[in-house]
N, C-alpha and C positions, 0 to 999 in steps of 0.2 A: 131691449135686453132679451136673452137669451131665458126658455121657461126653466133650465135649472141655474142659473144665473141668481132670477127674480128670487127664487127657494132659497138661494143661500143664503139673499139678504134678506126673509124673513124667519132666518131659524130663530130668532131669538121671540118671534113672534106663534110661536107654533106651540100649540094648547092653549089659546085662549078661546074666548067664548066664539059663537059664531059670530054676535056683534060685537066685532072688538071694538070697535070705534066708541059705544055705548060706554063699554067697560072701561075705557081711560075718561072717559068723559067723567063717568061717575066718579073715578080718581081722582079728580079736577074740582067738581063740585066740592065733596068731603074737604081738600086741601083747603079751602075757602073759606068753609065753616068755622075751620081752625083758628082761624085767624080772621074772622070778624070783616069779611069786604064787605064792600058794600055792594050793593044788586049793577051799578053800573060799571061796576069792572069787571063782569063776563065776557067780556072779550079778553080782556088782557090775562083774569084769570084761569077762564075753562078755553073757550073755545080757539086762541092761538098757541097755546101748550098741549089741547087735546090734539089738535090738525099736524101741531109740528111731530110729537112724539110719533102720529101715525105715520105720515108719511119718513123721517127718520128711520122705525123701524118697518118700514117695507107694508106696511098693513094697507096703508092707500098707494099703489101702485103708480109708477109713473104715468102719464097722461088720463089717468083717470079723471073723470067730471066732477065738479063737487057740487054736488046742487044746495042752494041757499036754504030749502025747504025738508031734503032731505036730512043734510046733515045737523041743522039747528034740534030739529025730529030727536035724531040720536044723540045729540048732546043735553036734550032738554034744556035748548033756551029758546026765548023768540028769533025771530028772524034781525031784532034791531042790531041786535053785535055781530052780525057777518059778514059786512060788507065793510068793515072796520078791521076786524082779521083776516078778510083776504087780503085786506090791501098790505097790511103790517106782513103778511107771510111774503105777498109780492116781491115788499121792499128786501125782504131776506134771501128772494130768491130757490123760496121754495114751490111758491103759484104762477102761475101765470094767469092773471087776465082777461080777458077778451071781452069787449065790450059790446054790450044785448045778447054776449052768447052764456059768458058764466067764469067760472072759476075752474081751473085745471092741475092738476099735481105736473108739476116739471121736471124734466129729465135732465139727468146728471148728465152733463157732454166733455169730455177731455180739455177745453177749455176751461171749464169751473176750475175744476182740480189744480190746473196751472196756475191762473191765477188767486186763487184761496191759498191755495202751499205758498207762492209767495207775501202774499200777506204777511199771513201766520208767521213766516220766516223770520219776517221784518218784528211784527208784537210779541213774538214769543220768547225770541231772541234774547230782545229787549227785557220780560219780562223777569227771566231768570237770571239775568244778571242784578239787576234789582231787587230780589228774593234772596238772593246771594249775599248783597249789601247788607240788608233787613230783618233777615232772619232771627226769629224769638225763638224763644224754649216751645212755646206754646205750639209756633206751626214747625220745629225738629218734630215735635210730639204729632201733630197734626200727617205730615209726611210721611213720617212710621208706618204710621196706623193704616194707611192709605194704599203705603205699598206692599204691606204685610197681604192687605185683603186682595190685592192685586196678584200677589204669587200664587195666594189659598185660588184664586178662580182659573188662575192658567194654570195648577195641580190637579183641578177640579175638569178642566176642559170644559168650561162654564165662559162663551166668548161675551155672552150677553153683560153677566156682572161681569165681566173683566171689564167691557167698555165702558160701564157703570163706571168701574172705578178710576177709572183712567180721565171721565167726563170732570170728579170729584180731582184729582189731583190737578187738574188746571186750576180750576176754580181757586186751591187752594193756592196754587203758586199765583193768579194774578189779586189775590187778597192779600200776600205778601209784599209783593210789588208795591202795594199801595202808592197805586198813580190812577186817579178817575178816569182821567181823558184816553188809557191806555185801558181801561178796564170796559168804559164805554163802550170802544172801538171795538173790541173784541166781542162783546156781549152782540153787538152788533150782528155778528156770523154765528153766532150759536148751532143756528139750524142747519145752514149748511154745513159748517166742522163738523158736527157731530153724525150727519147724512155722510160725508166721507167718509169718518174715521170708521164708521160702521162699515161702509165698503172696504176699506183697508184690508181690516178686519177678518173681510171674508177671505183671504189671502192664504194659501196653506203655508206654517210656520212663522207668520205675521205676527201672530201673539207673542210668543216666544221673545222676537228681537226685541218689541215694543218693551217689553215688559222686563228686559237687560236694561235696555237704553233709561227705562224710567225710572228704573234702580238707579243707575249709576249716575244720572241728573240730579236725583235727589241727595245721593251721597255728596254731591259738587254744590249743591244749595247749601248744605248744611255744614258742610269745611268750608265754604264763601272760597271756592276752589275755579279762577277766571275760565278755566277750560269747559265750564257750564254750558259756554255760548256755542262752543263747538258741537257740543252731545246733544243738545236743542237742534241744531241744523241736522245732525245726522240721522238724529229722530225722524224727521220733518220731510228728510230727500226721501229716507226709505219710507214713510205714509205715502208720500207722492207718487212712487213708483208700483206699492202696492195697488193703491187705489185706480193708476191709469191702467195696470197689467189686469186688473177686473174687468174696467171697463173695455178696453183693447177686446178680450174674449170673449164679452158678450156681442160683439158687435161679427164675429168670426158664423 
């Protein structure tokens, strides 16, 4: 990528410490305490949520090293849970590998995009139609609330909480769905979805559509109105197209 490229996708990352990698980590730690884990789930709970968030929002750059000693260092854990998180980032397609040499942040290729948006096409699709079906008072209310803070961030010109909240309104719609195997599957991409939709993102006017479309999704959830499935895909081609016209430029 391109050096103002790389800038765009870390605007949401600009003012933070100079170790930021520290600063989410310790966000991660605290998260833990909350909720009582136990010392053996430092992989699943600090150090693959601190790794994915970084490289997600641009802080660990693509092909960067990650060294086993350094980053445990900044996360303050041993070295036992890192060779457990790289592999789990591997599987998601956010590391790369390489064996006696280490771990590496991966780069996004017009390929991912393609086949990710088709995924998504296919679960997301899916998704809102079954939210559609399903819909309680609870998640009309839940929806609201969601797309409310979604308008206040694109008034705001705030891309970071916009995607925030954008991140929150899946979540909410595949908890309405309430299908495991489809919530699974999806949980599955996290890192990479939300590595694109960041890129998307960086799109001049991208917010704006996204954020009609996720209105008008949600008004189709909530009337259980079948044309859902269509404003989902419409969603979905414009992410896709967004996200390859970033990548296409940085490559120029």
């Amino acid at each position: 990528m391109t050096s103002s490229t790389k800038t765009k996708l870390r605007e949401s990352a600009e003012g933070t410490p100079e170790h930021a990698l520290d600063a989410i980590g310790r966000k991660y730690h605290s998260r833990m305490r909350t909720v009582d884990a136990p010392s053996d789930s430092l992989s699943d709970g600090v150090v693959v949520p601190a790794l994915r968030e970084a490289i997600v929002e641009g802080v660990l750059e693509p092909g960067s090293r990650l060294s086993e000693v350094q980053v445990a260092k900044q996360l303050n854990v041993s070295r036992t849970p890192m060779r457990e998180a790289f592999a789990q980032l591997e599987r998601e397609g956010l590391v790369t590998v390489v064996a006696r040499v280490g771990a590496f942040v991966r780069s996004v290729t017009l390929r991912d995009v393609t086949e990710i948006y088709r995924v998504r096409m296919a679960l997301e699709c899916l998704a809102v139609q079954l939210a559609a079906e399903r819909i309680t008072a609870l998640g009309r209310a839940q929806l609201e609330d969601v797309t409310d803070a979604m308008q206040a961030s694109l008034a705001a010109n705030d891309p970071a909480s916009y995607v925030d909240g954008l991140d929150r309104f899946y979540a909410i719609v595949m908890t309405l769905a309430d299908n495991r195997t489809l919530q699974a599957t999806h949980a599955s991409l996290i890192g990479p979805v939300r590595r694109l939709r960041r890129i998307a993102m960086s799109r001049g006017g991208r917010m704006r559509v996204s954020c009609e479309l996720a209105v008008k999704i949600k008004n189709a959830i909530v009337s259980g109105d079948p044309i859902v499935q269509d404003l989902m895909r419409e969603q979905l081609r414009g992410a896709c197209e967004a996200a390859t016209d970033v990548l296409k430029e940085s490559e120029v």
